[in-house]
C-alpha positions in Angstrom: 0.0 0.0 0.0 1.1 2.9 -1.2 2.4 5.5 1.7 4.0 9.2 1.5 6.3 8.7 4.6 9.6 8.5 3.7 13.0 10.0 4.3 13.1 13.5 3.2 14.4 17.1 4.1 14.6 20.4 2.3 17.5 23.0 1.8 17.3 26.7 1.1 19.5 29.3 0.0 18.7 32.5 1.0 19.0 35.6 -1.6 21.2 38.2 0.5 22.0 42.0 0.3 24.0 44.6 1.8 21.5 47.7 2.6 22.8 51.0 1.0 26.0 48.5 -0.6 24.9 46.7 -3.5 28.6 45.8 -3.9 29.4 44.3 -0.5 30.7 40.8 -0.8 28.1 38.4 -0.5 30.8 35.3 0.7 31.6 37.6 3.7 28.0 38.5 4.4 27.1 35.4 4.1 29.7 34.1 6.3 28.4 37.2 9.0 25.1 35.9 9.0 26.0 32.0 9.9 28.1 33.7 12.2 25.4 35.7 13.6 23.0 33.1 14.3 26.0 30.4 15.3 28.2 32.9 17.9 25.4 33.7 20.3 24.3 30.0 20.6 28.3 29.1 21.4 28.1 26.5 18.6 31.0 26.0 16.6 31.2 27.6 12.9 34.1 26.8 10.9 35.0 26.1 7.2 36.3 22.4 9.2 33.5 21.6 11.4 31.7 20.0 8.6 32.9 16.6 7.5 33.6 16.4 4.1 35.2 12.8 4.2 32.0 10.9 3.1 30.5 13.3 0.7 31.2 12.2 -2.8 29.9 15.2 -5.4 31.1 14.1 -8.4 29.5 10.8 -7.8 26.7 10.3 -11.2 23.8 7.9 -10.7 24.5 6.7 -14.2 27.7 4.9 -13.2 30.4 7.0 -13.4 32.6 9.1 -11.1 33.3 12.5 -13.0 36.9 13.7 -12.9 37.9 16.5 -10.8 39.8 18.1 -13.3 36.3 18.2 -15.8 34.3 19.1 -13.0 33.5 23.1 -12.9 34.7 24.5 -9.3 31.0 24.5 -8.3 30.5 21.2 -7.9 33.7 20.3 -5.9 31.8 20.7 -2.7 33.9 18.0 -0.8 36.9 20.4 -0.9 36.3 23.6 0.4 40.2 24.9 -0.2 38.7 25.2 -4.1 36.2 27.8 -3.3 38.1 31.3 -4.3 36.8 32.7 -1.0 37.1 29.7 1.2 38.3 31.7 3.8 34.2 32.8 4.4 33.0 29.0 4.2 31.1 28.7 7.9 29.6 25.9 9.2 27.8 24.9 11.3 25.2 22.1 12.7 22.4 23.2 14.8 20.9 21.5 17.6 17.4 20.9 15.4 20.1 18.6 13.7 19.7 21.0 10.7 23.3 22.2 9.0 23.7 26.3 8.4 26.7 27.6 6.1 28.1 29.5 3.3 27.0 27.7 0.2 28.9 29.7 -2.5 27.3 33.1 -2.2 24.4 32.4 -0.1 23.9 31.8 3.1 22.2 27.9 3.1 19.5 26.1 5.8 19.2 22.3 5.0 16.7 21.2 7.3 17.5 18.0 9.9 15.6 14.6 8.0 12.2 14.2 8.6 9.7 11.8 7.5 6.2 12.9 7.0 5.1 15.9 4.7 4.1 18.2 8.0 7.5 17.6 9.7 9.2 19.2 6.6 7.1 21.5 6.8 8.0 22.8 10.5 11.6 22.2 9.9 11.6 24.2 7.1 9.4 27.6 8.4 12.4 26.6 11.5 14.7 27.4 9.2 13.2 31.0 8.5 13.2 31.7 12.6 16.9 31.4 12.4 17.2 33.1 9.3 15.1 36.0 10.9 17.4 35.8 14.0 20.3 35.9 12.0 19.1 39.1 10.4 17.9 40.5 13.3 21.2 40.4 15.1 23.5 42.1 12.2 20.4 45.1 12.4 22.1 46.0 15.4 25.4 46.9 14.2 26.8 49.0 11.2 26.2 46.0 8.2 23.2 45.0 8.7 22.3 42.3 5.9 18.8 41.4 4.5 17.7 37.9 3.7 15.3 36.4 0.6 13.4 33.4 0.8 13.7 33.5 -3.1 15.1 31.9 -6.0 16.3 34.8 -8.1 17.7 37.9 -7.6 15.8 39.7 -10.7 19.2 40.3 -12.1 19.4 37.6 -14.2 21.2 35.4 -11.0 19.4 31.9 -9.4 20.1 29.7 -6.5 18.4 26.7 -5.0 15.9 25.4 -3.3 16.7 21.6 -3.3 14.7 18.7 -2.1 15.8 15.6 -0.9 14.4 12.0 -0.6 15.6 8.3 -0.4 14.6 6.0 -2.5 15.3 1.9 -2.9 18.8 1.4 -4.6 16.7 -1.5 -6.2 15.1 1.0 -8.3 17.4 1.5 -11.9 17.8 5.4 -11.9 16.3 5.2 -16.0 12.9 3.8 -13.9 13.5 6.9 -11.8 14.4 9.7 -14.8 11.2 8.3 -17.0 8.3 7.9 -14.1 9.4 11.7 -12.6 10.1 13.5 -15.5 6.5 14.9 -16.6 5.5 15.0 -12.6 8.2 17.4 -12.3 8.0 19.3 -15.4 4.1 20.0 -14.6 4.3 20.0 -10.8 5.5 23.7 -10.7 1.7 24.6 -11.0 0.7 23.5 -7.5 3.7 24.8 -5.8 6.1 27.4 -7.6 6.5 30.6 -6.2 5.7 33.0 -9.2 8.3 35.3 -11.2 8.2 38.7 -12.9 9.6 38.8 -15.8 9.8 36.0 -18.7 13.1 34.7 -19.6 16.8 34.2 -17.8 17.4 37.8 -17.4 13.9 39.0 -17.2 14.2 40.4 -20.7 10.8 40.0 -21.6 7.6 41.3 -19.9 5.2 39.4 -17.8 4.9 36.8 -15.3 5.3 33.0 -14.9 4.1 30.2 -12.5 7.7 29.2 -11.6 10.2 31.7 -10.6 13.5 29.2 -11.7 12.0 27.5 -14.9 13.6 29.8 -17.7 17.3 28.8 -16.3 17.2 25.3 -16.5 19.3 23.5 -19.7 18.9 20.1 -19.5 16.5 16.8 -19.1 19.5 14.6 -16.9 22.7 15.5 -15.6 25.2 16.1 -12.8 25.7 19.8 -12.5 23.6 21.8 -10.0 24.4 25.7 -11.1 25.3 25.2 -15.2 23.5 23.8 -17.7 20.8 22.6 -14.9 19.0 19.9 -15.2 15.5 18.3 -14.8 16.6 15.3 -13.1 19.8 15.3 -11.0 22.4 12.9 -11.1 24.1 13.1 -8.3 24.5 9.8 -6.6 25.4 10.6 -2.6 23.1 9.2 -0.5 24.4 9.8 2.8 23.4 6.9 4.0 23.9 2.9 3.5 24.4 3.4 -0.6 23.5 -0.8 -0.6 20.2 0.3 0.3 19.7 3.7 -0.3 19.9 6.5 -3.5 19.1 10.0 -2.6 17.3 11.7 -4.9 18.5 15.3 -5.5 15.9 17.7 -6.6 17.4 20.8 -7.7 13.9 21.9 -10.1 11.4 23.5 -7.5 10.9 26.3 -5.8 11.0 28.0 -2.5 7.9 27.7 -0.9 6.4 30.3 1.3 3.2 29.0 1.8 2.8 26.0 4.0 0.2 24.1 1.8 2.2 24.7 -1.5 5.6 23.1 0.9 3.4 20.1 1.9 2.1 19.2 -1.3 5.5 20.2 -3.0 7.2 16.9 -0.8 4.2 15.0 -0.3 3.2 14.7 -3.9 7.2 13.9 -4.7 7.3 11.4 -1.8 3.8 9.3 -3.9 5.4 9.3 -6.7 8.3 8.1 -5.5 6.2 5.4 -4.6 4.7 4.3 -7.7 8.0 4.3 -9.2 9.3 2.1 -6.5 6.4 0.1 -6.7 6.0 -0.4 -10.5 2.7 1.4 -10.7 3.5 4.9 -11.8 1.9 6.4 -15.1 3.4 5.1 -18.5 4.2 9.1 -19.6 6.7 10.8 -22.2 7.3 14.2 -22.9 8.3 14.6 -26.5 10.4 17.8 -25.7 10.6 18.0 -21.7 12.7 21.1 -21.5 10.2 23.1 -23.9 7.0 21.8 -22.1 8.8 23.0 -18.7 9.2 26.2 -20.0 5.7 26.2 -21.9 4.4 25.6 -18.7 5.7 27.9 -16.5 4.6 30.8 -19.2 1.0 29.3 -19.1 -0.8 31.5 -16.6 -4.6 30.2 -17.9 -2.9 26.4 -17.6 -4.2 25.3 -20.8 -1.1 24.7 -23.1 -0.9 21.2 -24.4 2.2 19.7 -24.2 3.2 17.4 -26.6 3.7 13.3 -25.8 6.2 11.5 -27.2 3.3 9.3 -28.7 1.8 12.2 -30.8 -1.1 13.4 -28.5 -1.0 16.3 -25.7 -2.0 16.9 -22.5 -2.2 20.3 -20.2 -0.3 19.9 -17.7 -3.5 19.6 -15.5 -4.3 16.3 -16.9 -1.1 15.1 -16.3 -1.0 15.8 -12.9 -4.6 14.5 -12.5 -3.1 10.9 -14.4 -0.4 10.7 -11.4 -3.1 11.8 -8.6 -5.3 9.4 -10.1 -2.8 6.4 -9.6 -1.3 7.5 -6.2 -5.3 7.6 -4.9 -5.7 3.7 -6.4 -2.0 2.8 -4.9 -3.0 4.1 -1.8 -6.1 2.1 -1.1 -9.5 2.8 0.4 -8.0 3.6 4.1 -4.9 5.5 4.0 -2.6 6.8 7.0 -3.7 9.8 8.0 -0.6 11.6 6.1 -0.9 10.2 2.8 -4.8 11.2 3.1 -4.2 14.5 3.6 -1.5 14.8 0.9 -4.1 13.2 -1.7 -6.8 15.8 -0.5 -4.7 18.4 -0.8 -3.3 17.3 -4.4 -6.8 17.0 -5.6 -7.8 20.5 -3.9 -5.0 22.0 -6.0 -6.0 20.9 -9.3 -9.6 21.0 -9.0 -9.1 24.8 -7.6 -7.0 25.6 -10.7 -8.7 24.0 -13.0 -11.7 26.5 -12.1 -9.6 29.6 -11.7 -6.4 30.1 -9.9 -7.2 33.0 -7.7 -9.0 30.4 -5.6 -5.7 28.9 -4.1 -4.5 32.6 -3.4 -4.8 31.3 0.2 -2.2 28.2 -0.6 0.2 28.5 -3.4 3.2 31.6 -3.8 3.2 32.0 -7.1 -0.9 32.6 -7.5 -0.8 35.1 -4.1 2.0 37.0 -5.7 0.3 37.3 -8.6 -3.3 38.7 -7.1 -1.0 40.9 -5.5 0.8 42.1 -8.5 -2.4 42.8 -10.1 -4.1 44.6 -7.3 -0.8 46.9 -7.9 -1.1 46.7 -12.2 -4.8 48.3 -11.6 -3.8 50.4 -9.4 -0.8 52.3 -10.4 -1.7 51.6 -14.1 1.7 50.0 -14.7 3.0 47.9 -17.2 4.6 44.3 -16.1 8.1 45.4 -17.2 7.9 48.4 -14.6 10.7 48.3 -12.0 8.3 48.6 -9.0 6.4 45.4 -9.6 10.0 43.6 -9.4 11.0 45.5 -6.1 7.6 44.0 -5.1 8.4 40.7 -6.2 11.5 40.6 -3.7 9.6 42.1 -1.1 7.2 39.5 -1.0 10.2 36.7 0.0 11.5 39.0 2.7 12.4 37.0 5.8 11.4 39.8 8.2 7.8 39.4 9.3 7.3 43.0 9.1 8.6 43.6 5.7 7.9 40.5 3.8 4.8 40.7 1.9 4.0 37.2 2.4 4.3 37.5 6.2 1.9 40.2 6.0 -0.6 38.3 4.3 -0.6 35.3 6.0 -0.4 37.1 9.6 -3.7 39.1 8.4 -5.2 35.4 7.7 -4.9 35.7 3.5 -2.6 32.9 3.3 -3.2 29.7 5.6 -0.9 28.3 7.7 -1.3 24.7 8.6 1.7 24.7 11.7 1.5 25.8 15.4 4.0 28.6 15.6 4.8 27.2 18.9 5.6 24.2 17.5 7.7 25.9 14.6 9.8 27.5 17.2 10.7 24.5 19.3 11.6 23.0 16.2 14.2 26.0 15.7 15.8 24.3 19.1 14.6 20.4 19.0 15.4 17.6 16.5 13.0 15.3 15.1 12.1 12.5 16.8 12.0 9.6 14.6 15.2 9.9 12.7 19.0 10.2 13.1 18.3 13.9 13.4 17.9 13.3 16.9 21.0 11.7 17.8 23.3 14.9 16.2 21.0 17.8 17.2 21.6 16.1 20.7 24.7 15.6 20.5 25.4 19.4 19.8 23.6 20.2 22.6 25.0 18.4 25.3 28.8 17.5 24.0 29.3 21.0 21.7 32.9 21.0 22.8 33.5 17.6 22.3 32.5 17.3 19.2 35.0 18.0 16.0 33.2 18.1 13.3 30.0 16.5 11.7 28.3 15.4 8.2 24.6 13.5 7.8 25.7 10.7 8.1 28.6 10.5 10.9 30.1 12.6 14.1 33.7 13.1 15.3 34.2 13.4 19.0 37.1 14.2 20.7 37.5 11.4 23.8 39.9 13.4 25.6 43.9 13.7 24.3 44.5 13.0 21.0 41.9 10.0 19.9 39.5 11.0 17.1 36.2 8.6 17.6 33.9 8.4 14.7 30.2 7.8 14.5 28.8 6.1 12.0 25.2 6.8 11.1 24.6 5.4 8.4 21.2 4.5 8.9 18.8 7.1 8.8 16.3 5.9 11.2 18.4 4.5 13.8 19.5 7.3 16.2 16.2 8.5 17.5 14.6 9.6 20.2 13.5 6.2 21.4 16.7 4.3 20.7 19.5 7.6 22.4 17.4 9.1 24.2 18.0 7.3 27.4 21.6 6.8 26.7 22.6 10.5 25.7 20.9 11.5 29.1 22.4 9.2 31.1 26.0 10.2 29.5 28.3 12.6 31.7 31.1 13.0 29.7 31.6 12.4 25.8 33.3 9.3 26.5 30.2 7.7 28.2 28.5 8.6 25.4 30.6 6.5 23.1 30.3 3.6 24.9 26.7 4.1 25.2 26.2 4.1 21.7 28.7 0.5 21.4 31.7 2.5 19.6 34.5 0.9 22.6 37.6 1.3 20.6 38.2 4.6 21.8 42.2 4.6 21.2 41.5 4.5 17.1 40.0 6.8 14.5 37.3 4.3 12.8 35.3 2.8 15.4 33.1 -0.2 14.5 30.0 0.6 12.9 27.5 1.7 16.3 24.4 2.0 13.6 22.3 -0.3 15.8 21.3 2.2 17.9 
């Protein structure tokens, strides 16, 4: 039976700018701002605390390792000393278990992993507290810095909003690139955050559903920032890679609004499942570049996109097809999770299909867009004016008081479907039922101790000169019902170790303590 829990998380990179210096460095600023958020809480932010041991980059899902010297510097993430600027790469894992640094020239929240919808959902809105708090401290001195929870900088620039999720290593990544491809290529209608402006550089006037479409190059490949494609190769699972393949999404959106973040993940997570399953929709894009593009420019939804069969399909019908077969995977009593993500799904399309406007209340890109026309008839302007730009920042600003989305939703125009109290112990508080648990712990009781960190281990100091490392390969070992007991009953970092079974604590590679 089909279900929409699975591993997942979500990672942001915030658009940054200097107030009154639009030529400040954005590496240092961004540096400032994981600083800012990292110095108060005494947690450790260095260009070393992350582990880059186990990450593998250059790592393709096709079956090949790509060679350093062809790779373009942005995608040697595993070595740091390559950045030009290394010298501003912070780091720094929080005690949500979440990871804040200096991803090239943004500062970057990847959220702790989580595995229902509604918990990415918290994690990620935690992930705007601390970029507000972060804000909020520089204000006080003399560079204050403001942060974006955007995609593009109307300047012709981009930067991500990525999505993560682990699927069965059974699975043959073709199986993967043919049953997601039209999903994602269509999906930006229930959850992209809206852009003024059509084309990379905004040349022509107008507005589109998705606000990263126009920049992306390719159907498959490796890269993340050139010649970006649909479907992302890169094959680092952090985790067991016998069982496990992470699927990098590197398409969507940030989302502001909480219903457009659930059913962004939720709907992914379902398809997932079909594919894994061997139940998803038999689909083909004859041109899925194009029809990504045609889609985004398709403000009335009713382009048909051509099949590779010869007939065509708006990209509400094609959305409907995978609905349709998630609903039929899922049974006649779903978990309470999947039900809501199905009920959502079918909300969006059957509200868009009728008019748009109607999910003003759930979905960026069509709240935006009321508001931009509200502002059109108004101040009689044309869509290439520079005010309705300015305005489309403004809505992604992180500060409640500034950011046009905050307004709306704190005067009830945009739901919210989380507790803010909730939201804000999540700033603090790891998940619960993953591995998240075990590091954002971790950092909180043994900060001092611990050397540095990556998803899927910990260095701790023992005391002198031993090294310990933690393996955690296994996502949902390392929660709160297995550590809990164990991390509270721990004085000292090497109780801890031997807690969690890794005894050898004169070597540097412990055995493998994943059965906690």
């Amino acid at each position: 039976m089909l279900r929409v829990e699975r591993i997942m998380g979500a990672e942001t990179e915030f658009g940054i700018s200097r107030p009154g210096n639009p030529h400040a460095n954005p590496m240092r600023d961004s540096a400032r701002v994981v600083d800012a958020y990292a110095g108060p809480r005494g947690l450790r932010s260095s260009q070393s605390f992350w582990d880059f041991e186990t990450e593998s980059p250059l790592a393709d899902a096709r079956g090949f390792l790509l060679n350093v010297a062809d790779a373009h510097a942005s995608q040697l993430t595993h070595l740091p000393q390559a950045e030009p600027e290394a010298q501003y790469l912070a780091n720094v894992v929080l005690t949500n278990g979440a990871r804040l640094y200096v991803d090239h020239a943004h500062p970057e929240y990847s959220s702790p992993e989580t595995l229902t919808p509604r918990d990415v959902v918290r994690w990620d809105r935690a992930g705007d507290l601390v970029a507000l708090a972060a804000v909020e401290a520089l204000a006080a001195g003399d560079e204050p810095v403001n942060l974006y929870k955007n995609n593009t900088d109307s300047k012709g620039a981009s930067y991500g909003a990525h999505e993560n999720y682990l699927v069965d290593r059974a699975i043959e990544f073709d199986a993967i690139v043919a049953g997601i491809t039209p999903f994602f290529v269509t999906r930006q209608i229930l959850c992209g955050a809206g852009r003024v402006g059509i084309g990379v550089n905004g040349e022509t006037a107008g507005y589109q559903i998705s606000s990263r479409a126009d920049f992306f190059e390719a159907e498959v490949g490796l890269e993340t920032t050139l010649r970006r494609p649909i479907v992302n190769t890169r094959d680092e699972p952090h985790a067991d890679p016998t069982l496990y393949r992470r699927l990098h999404v590197i398409l969507g959106d940030a989302t502001l609004a909480e219903p457009a973040t659930l059913v962004r993940f939720g709907t992914t997570s379902l398809v997932l499942g079909l594919i894994e399953s061997g139940q998803v929709p038999a689909l083909e894009l004859a041109d899925p570049l194009d029809s990504l593009w045609t889609v985004s420019h398709d403000l009335d939804l009713t382009a048909r996109l051509p099949l590779a069969d010869g007939s065509t399909m708006t990209a509400l019908e094609i959305q409907q097809v995978y609905l349709d077969a998630a609903r039929a995977a899922a049974g006649d009593s779903p978990d309470a999770d999947t039900a809501e993500v199905l009920s959502e799904w079918q909300r969006f399309i059957d509200a868009l299909a009728r008019d748009p406007r109607e999910l003003a209340d759930s979905v960026d890109w069509v709240a935006k867009l009321v508001l931009l026309e509200q502002y059109r008839t108004r101040e009689n302007l044309p869509w290439d004016h520079p005010k309705l730009a300015l305005i489309d920042v403004q809505y992604h600003d992180v500060r409640p008081a500034k950011g046009l989305f905050h307004r709306l939703e704190s005067t009830g125009r945009i739901r919210r479907i989380t507790d803010p109290a909730e939201v804000a112990q999540a700033v603090d508080t790891p998940p619960e039922d993953t591995r998240a648990w075990l590091r954002g712990r971790v950092v909180e009781r043994f900060t001092d101790a611990l050397v540095s960190a990556s998803w899927d281990s910990l260095v701790l100091s023992a005391g002198g000169e031993a090294l310990i490392r933690v393996p955690m390969r296994y996502p949902l070992k390392g929660t709160k019902a297995l550590v809990e007991d164990r991390i509270a009953a721990s004085e000292t970092p090497a109780d801890l170790l031997a807690a969690l079974g890794v005894t050898r604590l004169g070597t540097t590679a412990p055995r493998d303590s994943s059965e906690v």
